[in-house]
C-alpha positions in Angstrom: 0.0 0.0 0.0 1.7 3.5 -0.8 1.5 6.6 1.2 0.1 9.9 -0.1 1.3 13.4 0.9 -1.3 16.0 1.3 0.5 19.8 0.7 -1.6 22.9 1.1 -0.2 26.7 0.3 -1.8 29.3 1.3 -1.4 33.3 0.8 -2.6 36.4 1.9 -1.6 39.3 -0.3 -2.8 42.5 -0.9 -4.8 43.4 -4.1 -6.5 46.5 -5.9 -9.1 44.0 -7.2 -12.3 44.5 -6.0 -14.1 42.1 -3.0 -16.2 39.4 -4.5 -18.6 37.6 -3.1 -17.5 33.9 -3.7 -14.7 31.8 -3.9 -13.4 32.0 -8.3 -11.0 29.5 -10.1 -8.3 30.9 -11.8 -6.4 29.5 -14.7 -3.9 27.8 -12.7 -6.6 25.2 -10.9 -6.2 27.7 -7.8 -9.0 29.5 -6.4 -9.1 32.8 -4.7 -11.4 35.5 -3.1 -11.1 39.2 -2.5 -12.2 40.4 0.8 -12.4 44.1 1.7 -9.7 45.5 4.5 -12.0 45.4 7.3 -12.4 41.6 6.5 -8.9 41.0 6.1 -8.7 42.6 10.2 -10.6 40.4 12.2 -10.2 37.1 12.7 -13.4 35.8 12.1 -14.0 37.3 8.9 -10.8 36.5 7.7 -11.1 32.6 8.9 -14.6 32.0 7.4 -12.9 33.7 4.1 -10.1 31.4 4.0 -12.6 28.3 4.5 -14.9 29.6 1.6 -11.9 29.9 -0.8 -10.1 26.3 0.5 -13.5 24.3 -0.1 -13.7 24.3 -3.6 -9.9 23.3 -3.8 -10.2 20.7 -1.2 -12.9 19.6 -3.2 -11.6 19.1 -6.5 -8.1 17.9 -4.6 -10.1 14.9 -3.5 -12.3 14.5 -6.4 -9.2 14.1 -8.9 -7.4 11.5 -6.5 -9.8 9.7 -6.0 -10.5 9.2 -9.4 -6.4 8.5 -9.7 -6.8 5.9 -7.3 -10.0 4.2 -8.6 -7.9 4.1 -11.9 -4.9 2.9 -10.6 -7.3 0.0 -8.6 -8.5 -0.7 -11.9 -5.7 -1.3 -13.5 -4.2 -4.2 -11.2 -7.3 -6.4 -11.0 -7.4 -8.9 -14.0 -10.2 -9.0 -15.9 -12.4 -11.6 -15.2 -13.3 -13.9 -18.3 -16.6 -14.7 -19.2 -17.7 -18.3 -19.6 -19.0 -19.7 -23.0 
Protein backbone atom coordinates (compact mmCIF):
# COMPACT_ATOMS: atom_id res chain seq x y z
CA UNK A 1 0.00 0.00 0.00
CA UNK A 2 1.65 3.50 -0.78
CA UNK A 3 1.47 6.61 1.17
CA UNK A 4 0.12 9.94 -0.10
CA UNK A 5 1.33 13.42 0.86
CA UNK A 6 -1.31 16.04 1.29
CA UNK A 7 0.51 19.84 0.68
CA UNK A 8 -1.60 22.88 1.08
CA UNK A 9 -0.22 26.72 0.32
CA UNK A 10 -1.81 29.34 1.31
CA UNK A 11 -1.35 33.28 0.77
CA UNK A 12 -2.61 36.39 1.85
CA UNK A 13 -1.57 39.29 -0.31
CA UNK A 14 -2.81 42.53 -0.95
CA UNK A 15 -4.78 43.38 -4.07
CA UNK A 16 -6.47 46.49 -5.90
CA UNK A 17 -9.07 44.05 -7.19
CA UNK A 18 -12.29 44.54 -5.98
CA UNK A 19 -14.11 42.13 -2.99
CA UNK A 20 -16.21 39.43 -4.52
CA UNK A 21 -18.56 37.57 -3.07
CA UNK A 22 -17.51 33.91 -3.71
CA UNK A 23 -14.70 31.81 -3.92
CA UNK A 24 -13.37 32.01 -8.28
CA UNK A 25 -11.01 29.47 -10.13
CA UNK A 26 -8.26 30.91 -11.82
CA UNK A 27 -6.40 29.50 -14.73
CA UNK A 28 -3.91 27.80 -12.66
CA UNK A 29 -6.63 25.22 -10.86
CA UNK A 30 -6.24 27.75 -7.83
CA UNK A 31 -8.97 29.52 -6.43
CA UNK A 32 -9.12 32.80 -4.68
CA UNK A 33 -11.45 35.54 -3.14
CA UNK A 34 -11.09 39.22 -2.48
CA UNK A 35 -12.16 40.39 0.84
CA UNK A 36 -12.40 44.10 1.65
CA UNK A 37 -9.68 45.46 4.48
CA UNK A 38 -12.05 45.40 7.26
CA UNK A 39 -12.40 41.65 6.47
CA UNK A 40 -8.89 40.97 6.08
CA UNK A 41 -8.73 42.57 10.19
CA UNK A 42 -10.55 40.43 12.22
CA UNK A 43 -10.19 37.10 12.65
CA UNK A 44 -13.43 35.82 12.09
CA UNK A 45 -13.98 37.25 8.94
CA UNK A 46 -10.80 36.46 7.75
CA UNK A 47 -11.10 32.63 8.94
CA UNK A 48 -14.63 31.97 7.40
CA UNK A 49 -12.95 33.74 4.11
CA UNK A 50 -10.13 31.42 3.98
CA UNK A 51 -12.64 28.33 4.55
CA UNK A 52 -14.93 29.57 1.64
CA UNK A 53 -11.91 29.87 -0.79
CA UNK A 54 -10.06 26.29 0.45
CA UNK A 55 -13.51 24.34 -0.06
CA UNK A 56 -13.75 24.28 -3.63
CA UNK A 57 -9.89 23.32 -3.77
CA UNK A 58 -10.20 20.69 -1.20
CA UNK A 59 -12.92 19.65 -3.20
CA UNK A 60 -11.61 19.14 -6.54
CA UNK A 61 -8.10 17.91 -4.60
CA UNK A 62 -10.14 14.86 -3.52
CA UNK A 63 -12.30 14.47 -6.36
CA UNK A 64 -9.22 14.08 -8.94
CA UNK A 65 -7.41 11.48 -6.49
CA UNK A 66 -9.82 9.69 -6.02
CA UNK A 67 -10.55 9.23 -9.38
CA UNK A 68 -6.44 8.46 -9.73
CA UNK A 69 -6.83 5.89 -7.28
CA UNK A 70 -9.98 4.17 -8.63
CA UNK A 71 -7.88 4.10 -11.86
CA UNK A 72 -4.86 2.88 -10.63
CA UNK A 73 -7.29 0.04 -8.61
CA UNK A 74 -8.52 -0.71 -11.93
CA UNK A 75 -5.66 -1.29 -13.48
CA UNK A 76 -4.22 -4.18 -11.24
CA UNK A 77 -7.30 -6.41 -10.99
CA UNK A 78 -7.39 -8.92 -13.98
CA UNK A 79 -10.20 -8.98 -15.88
CA UNK A 80 -12.37 -11.65 -15.22
CA UNK A 81 -13.34 -13.92 -18.34
CA UNK A 82 -16.57 -14.74 -19.20
CA UNK A 83 -17.69 -18.30 -19.55
CA UNK A 84 -19.02 -19.74 -22.99
Amino acid sequence: MSNFKIKVHVEIVESDENNGDAPEQQDDGSFTMIINEKDATSIDNSERALLETSYPAIRKALAKHLENVSKKKSLKKPRSKKSI
